[in-house]
C-alpha positions in Angstrom: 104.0 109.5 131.5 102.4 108.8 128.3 98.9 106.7 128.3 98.4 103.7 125.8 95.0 103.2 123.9 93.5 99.9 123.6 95.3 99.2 120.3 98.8 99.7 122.4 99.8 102.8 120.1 100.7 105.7 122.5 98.5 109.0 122.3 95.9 107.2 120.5 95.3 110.1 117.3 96.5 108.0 114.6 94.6 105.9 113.7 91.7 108.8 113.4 93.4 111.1 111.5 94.1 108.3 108.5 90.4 107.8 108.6 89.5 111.0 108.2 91.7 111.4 105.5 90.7 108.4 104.1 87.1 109.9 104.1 88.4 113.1 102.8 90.3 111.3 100.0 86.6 108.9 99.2 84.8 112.4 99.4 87.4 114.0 96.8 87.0 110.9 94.6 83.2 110.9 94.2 83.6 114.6 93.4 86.6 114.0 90.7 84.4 110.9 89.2 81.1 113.2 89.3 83.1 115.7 87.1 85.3 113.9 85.0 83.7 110.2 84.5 85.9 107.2 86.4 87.8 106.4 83.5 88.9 110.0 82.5 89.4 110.4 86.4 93.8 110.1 87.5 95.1 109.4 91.4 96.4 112.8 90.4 93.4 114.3 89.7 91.7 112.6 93.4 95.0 113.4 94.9 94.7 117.6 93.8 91.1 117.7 95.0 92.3 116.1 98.5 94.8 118.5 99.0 97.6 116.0 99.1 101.0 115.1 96.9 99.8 112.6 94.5 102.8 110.2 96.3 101.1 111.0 99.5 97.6 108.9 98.0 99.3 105.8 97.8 99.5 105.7 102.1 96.1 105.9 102.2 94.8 103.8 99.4 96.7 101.0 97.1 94.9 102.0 93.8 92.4 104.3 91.9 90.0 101.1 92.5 90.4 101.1 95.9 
């Protein structure tokens, strides 16, 4: 039988693993805008250092100003 967490969501690793990819994906931003300025800096470029399909971005954030 398979335990609920507090949120209702069975096995309970979801919603960690997008916030640590969100924080991987915040980290890989700073580092993009360090190099490249923010307005030279693309989704694709943030997306690359992240180690993710630039599609895959838009699960985790809305918009380069996010």
């Amino acid at each position: 039988m398979r335990q609920t967490t507090s949120t209702g969501r069975r096995g309970g690793s979801r919603p960690r693993q997008v916030g640590a990819k969100k924080q991987q994906i915040l980290e890989a931003a700073a580092k993009v805008f360090r190099h490249k300025g923010y307005d030279r800096a693309t989704l694709r470029d943030i997306a690359q250092e992240a180690g993710l399909l630039p599609g895959s971005l838009y699960y985790y954030i809305r918009s380069k100003e996010d």
